[in-house]
C-alpha positions as MATLAB code, in Angstrom:
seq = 'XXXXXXXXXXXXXXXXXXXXXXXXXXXXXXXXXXXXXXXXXXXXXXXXXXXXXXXXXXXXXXXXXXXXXXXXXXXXXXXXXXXXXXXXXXXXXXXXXXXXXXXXXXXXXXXXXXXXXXXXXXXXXXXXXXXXXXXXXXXXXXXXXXXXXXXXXXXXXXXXXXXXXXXXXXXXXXXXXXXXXXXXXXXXXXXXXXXXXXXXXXXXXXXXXXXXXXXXXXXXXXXXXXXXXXXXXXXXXXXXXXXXXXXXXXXXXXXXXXXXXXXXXXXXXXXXXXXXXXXXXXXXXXXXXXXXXXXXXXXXXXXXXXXXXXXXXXXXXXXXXXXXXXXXXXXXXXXXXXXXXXXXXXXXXXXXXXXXXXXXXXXXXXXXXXXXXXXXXXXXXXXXXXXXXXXXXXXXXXXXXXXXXXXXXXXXXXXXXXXXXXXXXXXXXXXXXXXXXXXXXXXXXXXXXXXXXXXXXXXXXXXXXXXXXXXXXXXXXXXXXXXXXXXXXXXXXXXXXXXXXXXXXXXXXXXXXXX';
ca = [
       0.000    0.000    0.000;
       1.195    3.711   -1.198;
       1.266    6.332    1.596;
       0.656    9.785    1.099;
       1.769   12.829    2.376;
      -0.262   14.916    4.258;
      -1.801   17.969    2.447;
      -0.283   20.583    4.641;
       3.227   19.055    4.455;
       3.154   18.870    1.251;
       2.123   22.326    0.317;
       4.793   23.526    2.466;
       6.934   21.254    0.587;
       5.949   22.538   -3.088;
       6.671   25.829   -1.832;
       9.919   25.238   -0.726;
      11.336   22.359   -2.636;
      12.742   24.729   -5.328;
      15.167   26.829   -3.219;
      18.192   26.528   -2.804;
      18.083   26.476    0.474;
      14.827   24.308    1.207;
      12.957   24.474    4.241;
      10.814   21.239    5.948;
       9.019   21.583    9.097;
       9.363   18.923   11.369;
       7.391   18.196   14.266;
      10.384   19.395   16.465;
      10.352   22.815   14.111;
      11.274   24.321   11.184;
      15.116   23.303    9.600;
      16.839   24.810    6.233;
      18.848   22.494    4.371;
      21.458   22.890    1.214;
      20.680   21.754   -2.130;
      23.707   19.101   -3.531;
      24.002   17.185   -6.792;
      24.995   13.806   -8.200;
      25.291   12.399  -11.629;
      23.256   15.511  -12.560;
      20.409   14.948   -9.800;
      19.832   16.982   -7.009;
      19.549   15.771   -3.530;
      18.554   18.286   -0.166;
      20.489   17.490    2.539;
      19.725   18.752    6.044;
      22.482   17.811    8.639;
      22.856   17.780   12.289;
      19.521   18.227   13.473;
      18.969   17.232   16.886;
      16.812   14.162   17.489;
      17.914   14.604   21.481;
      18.849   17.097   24.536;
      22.545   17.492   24.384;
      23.565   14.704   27.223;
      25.919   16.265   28.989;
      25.826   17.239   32.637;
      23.300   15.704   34.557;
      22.525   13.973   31.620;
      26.038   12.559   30.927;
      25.696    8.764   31.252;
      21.683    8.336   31.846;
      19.329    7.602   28.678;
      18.477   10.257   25.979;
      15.691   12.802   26.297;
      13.944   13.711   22.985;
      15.193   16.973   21.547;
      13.657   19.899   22.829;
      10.926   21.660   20.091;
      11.936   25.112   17.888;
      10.428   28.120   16.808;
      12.627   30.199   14.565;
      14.630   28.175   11.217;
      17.199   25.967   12.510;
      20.501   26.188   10.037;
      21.009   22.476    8.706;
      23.343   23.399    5.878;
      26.519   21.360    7.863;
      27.614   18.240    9.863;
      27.569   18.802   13.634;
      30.824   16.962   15.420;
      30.993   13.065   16.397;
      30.187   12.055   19.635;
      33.238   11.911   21.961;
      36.359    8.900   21.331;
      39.805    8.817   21.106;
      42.177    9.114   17.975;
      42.120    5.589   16.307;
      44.797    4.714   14.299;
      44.251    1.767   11.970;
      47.599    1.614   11.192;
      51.283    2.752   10.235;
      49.936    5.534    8.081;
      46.248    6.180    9.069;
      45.431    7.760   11.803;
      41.581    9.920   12.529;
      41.824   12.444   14.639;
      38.761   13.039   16.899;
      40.228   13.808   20.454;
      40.167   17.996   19.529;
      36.740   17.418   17.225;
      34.764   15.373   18.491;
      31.855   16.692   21.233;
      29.681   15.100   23.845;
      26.445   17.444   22.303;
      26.604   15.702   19.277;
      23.017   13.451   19.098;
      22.326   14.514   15.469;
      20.933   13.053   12.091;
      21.319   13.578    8.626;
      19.046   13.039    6.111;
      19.401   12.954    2.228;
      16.068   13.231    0.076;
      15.743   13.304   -3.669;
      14.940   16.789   -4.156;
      12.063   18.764   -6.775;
      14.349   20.835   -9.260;
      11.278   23.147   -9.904;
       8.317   24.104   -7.893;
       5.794   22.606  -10.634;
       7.695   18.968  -10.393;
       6.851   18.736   -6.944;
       3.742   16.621   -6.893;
       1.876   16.845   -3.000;
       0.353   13.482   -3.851;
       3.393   12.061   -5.225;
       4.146    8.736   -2.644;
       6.694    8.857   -0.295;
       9.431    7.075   -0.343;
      11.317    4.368    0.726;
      13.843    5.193    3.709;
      17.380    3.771    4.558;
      18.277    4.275    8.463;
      22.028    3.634    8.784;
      23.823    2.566   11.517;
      27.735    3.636   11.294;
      30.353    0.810   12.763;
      33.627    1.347   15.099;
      33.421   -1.698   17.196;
      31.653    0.478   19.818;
      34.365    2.492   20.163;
      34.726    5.441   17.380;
      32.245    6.527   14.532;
      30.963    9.497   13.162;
      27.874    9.930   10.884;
      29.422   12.784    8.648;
      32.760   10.874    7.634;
      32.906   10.773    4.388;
      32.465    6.752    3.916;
      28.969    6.935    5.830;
      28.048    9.888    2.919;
      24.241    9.387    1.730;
      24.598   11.475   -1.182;
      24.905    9.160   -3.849;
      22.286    6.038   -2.139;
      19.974    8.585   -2.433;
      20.483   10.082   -5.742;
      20.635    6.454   -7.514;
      17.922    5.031   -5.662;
      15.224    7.733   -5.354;
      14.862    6.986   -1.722;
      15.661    9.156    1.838;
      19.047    8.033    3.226;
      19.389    8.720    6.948;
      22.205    8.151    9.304;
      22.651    9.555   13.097;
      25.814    9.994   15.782;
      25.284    7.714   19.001;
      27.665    7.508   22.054;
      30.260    5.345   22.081;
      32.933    3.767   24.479;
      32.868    4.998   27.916;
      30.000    7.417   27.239;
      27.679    4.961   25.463;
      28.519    1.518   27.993;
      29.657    2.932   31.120;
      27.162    1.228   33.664;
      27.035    0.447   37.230;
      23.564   -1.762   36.886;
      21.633    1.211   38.035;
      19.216    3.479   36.330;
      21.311    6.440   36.975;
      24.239    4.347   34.709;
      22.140    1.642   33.244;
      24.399    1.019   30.252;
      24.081    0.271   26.344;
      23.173    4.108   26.219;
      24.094    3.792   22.435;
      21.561    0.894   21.566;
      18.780    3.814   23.832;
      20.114    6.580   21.251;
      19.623    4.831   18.369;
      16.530    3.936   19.233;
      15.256    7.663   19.936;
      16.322    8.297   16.383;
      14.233    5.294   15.051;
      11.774    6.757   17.171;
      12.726   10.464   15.387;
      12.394    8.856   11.878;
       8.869    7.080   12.600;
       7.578   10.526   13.898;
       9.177   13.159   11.539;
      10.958   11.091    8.258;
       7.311   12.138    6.480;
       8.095   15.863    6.303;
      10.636   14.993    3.986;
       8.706   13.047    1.709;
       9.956    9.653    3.788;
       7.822    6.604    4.324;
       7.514    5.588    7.641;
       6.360    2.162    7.316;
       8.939    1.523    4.709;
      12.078    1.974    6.463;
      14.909   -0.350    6.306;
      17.629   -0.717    8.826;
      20.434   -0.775    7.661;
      23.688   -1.042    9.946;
      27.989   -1.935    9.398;
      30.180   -3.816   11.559;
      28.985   -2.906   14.750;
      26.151   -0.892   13.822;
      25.238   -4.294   11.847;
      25.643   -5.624   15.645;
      23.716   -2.873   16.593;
      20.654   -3.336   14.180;
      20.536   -6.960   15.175;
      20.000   -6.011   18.933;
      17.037   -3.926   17.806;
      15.729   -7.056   15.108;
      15.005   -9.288   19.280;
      14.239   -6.065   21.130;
      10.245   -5.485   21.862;
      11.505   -1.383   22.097;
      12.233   -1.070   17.944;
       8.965   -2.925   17.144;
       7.503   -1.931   14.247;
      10.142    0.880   13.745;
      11.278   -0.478   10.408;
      10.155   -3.491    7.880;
      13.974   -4.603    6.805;
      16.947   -4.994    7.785;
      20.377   -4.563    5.983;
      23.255   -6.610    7.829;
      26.861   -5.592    6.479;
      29.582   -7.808    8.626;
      27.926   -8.594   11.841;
      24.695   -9.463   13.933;
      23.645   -9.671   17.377;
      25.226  -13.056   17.499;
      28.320  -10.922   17.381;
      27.831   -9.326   20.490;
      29.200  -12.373   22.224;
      33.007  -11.420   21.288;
      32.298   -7.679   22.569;
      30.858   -8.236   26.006;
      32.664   -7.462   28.981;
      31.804  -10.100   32.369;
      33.210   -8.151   34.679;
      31.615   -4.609   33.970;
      31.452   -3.201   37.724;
      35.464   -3.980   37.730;
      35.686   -1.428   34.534;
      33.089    0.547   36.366;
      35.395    1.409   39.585;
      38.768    1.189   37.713;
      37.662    3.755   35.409;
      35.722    6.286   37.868;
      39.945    5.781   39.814;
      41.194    6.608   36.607;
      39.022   10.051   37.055;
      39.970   10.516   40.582;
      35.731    9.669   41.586;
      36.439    6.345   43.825;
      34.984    6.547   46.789;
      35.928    4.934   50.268;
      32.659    3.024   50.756;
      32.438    2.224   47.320;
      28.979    4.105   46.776;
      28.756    4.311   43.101;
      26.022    6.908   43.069;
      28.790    9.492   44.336;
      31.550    8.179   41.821;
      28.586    8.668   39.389;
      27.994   12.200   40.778;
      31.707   12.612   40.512;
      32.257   11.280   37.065;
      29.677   13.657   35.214;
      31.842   16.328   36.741;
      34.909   15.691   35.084;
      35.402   17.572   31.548;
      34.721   15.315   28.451;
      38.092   16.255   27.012;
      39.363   14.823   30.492;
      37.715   11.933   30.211;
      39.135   11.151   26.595;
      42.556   11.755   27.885;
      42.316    9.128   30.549;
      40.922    6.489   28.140;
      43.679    7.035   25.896;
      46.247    6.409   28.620;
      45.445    2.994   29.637;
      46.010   -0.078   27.067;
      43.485   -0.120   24.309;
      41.899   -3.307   24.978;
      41.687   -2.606   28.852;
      39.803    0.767   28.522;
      37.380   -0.228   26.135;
      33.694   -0.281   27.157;
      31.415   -2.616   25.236;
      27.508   -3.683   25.670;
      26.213   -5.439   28.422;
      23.902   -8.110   28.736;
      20.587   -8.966   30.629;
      19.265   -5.823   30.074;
      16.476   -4.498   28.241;
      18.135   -4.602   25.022;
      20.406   -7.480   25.007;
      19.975  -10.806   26.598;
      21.836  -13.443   28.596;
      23.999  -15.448   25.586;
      24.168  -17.658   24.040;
      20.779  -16.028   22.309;
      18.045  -18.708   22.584;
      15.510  -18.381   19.927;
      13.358  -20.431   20.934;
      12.707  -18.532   23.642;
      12.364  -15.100   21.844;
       9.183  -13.808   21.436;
       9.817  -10.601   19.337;
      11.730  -10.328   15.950;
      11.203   -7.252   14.367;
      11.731   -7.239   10.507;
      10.519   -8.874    7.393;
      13.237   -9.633    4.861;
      16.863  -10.027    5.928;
      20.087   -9.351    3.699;
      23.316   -9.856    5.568;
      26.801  -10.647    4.053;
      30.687  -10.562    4.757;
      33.911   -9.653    3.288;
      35.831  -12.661    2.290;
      38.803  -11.531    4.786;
      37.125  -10.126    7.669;
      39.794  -11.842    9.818;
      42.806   -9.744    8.676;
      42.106   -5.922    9.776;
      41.406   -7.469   13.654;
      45.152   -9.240   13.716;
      46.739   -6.542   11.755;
      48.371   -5.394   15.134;
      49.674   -8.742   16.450;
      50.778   -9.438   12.673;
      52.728   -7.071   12.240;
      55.073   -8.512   15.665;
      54.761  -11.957   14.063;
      56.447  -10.786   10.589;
      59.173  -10.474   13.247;
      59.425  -14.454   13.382;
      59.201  -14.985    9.610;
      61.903  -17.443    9.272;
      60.163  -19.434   11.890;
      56.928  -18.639    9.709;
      58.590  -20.719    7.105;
      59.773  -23.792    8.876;
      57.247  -24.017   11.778;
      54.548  -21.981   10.959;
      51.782  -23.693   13.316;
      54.047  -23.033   16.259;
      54.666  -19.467   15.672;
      51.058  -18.536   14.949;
      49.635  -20.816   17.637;
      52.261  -18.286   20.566;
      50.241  -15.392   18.718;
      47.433  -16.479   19.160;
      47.669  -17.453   22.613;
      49.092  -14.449   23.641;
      46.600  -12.218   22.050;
      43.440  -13.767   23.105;
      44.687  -15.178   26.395;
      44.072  -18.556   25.856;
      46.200  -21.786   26.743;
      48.743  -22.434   24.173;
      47.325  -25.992   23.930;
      44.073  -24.672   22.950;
      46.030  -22.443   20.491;
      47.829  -25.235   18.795;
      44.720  -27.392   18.416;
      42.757  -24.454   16.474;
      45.492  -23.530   14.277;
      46.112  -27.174   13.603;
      42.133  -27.713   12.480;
      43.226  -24.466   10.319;
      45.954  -25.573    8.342;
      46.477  -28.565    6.054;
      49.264  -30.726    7.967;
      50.093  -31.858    4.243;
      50.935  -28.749    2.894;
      54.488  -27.424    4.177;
      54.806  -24.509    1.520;
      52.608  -21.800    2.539;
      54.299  -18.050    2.005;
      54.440  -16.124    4.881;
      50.929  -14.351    3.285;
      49.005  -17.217    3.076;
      49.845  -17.986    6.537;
      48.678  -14.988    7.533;
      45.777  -14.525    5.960;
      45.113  -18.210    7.260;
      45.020  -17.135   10.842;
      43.076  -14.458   10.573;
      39.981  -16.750    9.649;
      40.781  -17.463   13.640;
      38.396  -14.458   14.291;
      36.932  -13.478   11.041;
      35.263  -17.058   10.697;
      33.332  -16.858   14.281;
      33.197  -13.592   14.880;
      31.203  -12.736   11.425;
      30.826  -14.996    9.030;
      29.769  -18.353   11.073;
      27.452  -15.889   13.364;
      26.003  -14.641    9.823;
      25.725  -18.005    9.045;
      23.608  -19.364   12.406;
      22.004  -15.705   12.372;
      20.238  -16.269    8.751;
      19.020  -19.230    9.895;
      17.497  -18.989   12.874;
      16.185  -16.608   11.111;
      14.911  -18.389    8.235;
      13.457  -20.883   10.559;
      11.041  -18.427   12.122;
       9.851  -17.321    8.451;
      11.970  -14.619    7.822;
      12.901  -14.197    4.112;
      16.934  -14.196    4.186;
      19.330  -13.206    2.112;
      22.856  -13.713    2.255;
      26.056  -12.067   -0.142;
      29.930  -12.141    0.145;
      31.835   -9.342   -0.967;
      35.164  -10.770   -2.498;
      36.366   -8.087   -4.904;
      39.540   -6.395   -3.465;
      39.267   -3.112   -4.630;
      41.966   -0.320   -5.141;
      40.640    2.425   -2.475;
      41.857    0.285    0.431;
      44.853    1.609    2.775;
      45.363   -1.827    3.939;
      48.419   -4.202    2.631;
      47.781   -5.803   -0.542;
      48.168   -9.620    1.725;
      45.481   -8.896    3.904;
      42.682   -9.605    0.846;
      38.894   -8.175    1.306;
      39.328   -6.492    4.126;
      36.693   -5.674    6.525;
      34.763   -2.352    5.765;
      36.717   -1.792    2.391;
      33.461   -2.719    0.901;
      31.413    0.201    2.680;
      32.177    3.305    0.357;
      31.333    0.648   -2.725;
      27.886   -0.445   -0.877;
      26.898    2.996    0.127;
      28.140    5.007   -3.049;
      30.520    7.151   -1.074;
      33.351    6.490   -3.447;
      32.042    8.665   -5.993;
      32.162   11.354   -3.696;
      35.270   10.785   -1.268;
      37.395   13.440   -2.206;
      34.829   15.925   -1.816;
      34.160   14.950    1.401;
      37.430   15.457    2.597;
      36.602   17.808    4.788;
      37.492   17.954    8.319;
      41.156   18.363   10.261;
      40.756   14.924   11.790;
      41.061   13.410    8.192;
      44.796   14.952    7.351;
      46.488   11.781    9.017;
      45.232    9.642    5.560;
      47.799    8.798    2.698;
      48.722   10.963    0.260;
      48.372    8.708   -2.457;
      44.577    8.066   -0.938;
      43.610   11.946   -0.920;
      44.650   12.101   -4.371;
      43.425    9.058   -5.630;
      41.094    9.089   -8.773;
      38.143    6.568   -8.476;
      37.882    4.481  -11.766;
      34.882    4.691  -14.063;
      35.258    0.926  -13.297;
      34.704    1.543   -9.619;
      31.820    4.011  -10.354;
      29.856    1.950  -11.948;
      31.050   -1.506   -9.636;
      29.385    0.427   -7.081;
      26.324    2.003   -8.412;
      26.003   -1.715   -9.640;
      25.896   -2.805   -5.518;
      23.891    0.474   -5.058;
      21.073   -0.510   -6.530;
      21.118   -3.799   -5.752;
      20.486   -2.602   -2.482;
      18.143   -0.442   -3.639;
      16.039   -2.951   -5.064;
      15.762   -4.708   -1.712;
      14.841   -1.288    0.264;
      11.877   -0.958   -1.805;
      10.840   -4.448   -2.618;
      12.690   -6.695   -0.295;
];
């Protein structure tokens, strides 16, 4: 069934959908966007509009408030900063800089929308359209909605749908809990849900459909939108889902058991531990301390150690292992979901790069050397190790190069982490009548700043799925991304490339409107 917009919107809309600068009034209030182009359409974008009360404050750490309503024209020509996190460097020559850009008032959303050229093409009975809610990835950790990969700009141009994508809180600020409603934890699975709840209530004012939204998430957002498929909270708050490396099955690998432990040795790290231990005045304490503050002191400790990941046996996520036969909401229709092929390598690229160290032992004993890295980087016993990596390697076969071997061991994560839990997600999926469909991405493409060994790496394919590639270099345009390559910033996409990905683009198209 076709849904219509209302008559008032819509006249607004006519009015204003040839400007330059076009205005849509929201239920929240009135914002003015900026008229773009691509491939010789035109596309309104309206950017950081605020779907929440800044939480900061008494607000720091406790679940998002809707935003606050406007009277006067709210400016929504430009990006509003990422929520706070700490530089992440993904390797020897990339580096994003967010510790000076990023802000802790920064619950915004985007939104693309094909836009009316001329006041006499815009139609007030023309049906609205389909609508794409993304969900950025980061492991939890870093993210931003306006970084040039996450771009909307083309998915929205090529498909003739509204793209929409959102910042949520992440690391500390997102999972810090204490298992008490003042801290209750998985704040970023609460803010993504106020901005489903945002799209449902106000996507219609610019031309959106919202009973024909699709959820579409990456990496950990894909984690993310899985969460919200077995959560009673997102029901009926979108009709598919769009799974790009990961699911809630996931989760498993990013849960912390011990979270008052991270709790207490982070509020010491601030200075807030208390003698009795009461957490509501290390809380108190905590919300004190300046954001920029806070980032310093998680950047101080080891990475793994001051990372702060979902929680389960709340609300949103359950006990795991994740027994469907015992869930009694799943939100969604159709299901597509896929992988890279290598979505091992970019997780051991770090503990590779010390075992390149023991290459001649890679040659002669390569099950031994890989088996000490593996144990050592996951803490497990090295017997454990060196039964894995022996159920990973043909014992026959004594003339791998060092790559292969590589590559090899990084299946030791990629296969469980993301493609087996794709695997078992689908169908238990499929077994509850879900339709499900299921891709792997295995073209290695040039616009990758990881080493040519490491294959099809994990989130190379995003700019390709999304369209961003044709619009990269534009999008260039913040301090934090000066730490990239040369040779990337000046990198010419292919027409190859262009039209590989506006290939995927409306392939993925075709399943936001039809499924």
């Amino acid at each position: 069934m076709s849904h219509w917009r209302t008559v008032t919107v819509a006249a607004l809309t006519s009015l204003l959908c040839g400007a330059e600068r076009p205005v849509v009034r929201t239920s929240y209030g009135p914002v003015e966007g900026v008229r773009l182009s691509h491939q010789g359409k035109h596309v309104d974008g309206f950017f950081g509009i605020p779907f929440a009360q800044p939480p900061v404050g008494e607000l720091r750490f406790r679940k998002p408030l809707p935003a606050k309503p406007w009277k006067n024209v709210r400016d929504a020509s430009q990006f509003k900063p990422a929520c706070m996190q700490t530089n992440h460097r993904l390797n020897r020559e990339v580096l994003l800089n967010y510790t000076t850009s990023s802000s802790e008032d920064c619950l915004h959303i985007n939104v693309w929308r094909p836009s009316c050229v001329t006041e006499n093409a815009c139609d007030y009975q023309a049906p609205l359209l389909p609508v794409v809610l993304f969900i950025y990835g980061g492991a939890f950790q870093w993210g931003d909605a306006s970084a040039f990969y996450n771009d909307g700009l083309a998915f929205a141009s090529v498909n003739e749908v509204v793209f929409v994508n959102f910042n949520y809180r992440m690391n500390v600020f997102g999972f810090l809990s204490d298992w008490s409603p003042d801290a209750p934890g998985n704040l970023a699975f609460w803010d993504q849900l106020l901005a489903m709840q945002w799209v449902r209530r106000s996507i219609s004012a610019f031309g959106g459909d919202p009973l024909l939204v699709t959820l579409y998430g990456q990496s950990s957002g894909s984690m993310s939108a899985g969460v919200h498929v077995l959560s009673p909270l997102s029901k009926g708050l979108f009709k598919r889902c769009i799974f790009e490396s990961g699911t809630a099955l996931s989760l498993i690998t990013f849960q912390r058991r011990n979270q008052m432990s991270f709790f207490t040795n982070f509020a010491g790290q601030l200075n807030c531990t208390d003698r009795a231990s009461n957490t509501s005045a290390m809380l108190e304490c905590m919300r004190k301390v300046n954001p920029r503050e806070v980032i310093h002191r998680l950047g101080t400790v080891g990475q793994l150690t001051s990372m702060f990941f979902p929680i389960s046996g709340d609300v949103f996520v359950p006990e795991y292992p994740i027994d469907f036969d015992n869930v009694d909401c799943i939100n969604g229709e159709e299901m597509l979901m896929g992988t890279t092929l290598d979505e091992g390598t970019v997780f051991f690229y770090h503990p590779i790069e010390r075992l390149r160290n023991l290459e001649p032992a890679l040659y002669d004993y390569y099950e031994g050397a890989t088996a000490i890295v593996l144990s050592t980087s996951f803490s497990i016993p090295l017997s454990t190790a060196r039964q894995y990596i022996s159920s990973l390697f043909d014992n026959s076969t004594n003339d791998l190069s060092v790559d292969e071997v590589l590559r090899t061991l990084s299946h030791s994560f990629g296969d469980p982490v993301f493609v087996c839990s794709t695997n078992l997600w689908g169908e238990q999926l499929a077994k509850r009548g879900h339709s499900i469909y299921r891709y792997v991405y295995s073209q290695r493409m040039p616009l990758s700043v990881w080493d040519e060994w490491m294959g099809v790496v994990h989130t190379d394919d995003l700019p390709y799925m999304l369209g961003s590639v044709a619009t990269f270099k534009a999008n260039l345009r913040s301090q934090r991304w000066n730490y990239l390559p040369d040779w990337f910033r000046n990198y010419n996409v292919t027409s190859a490339e262009l039209t590989f990905s506006t290939n995927l683009v409306k392939s993925l198209g075709a399943f936001v409107k039809t499924g």
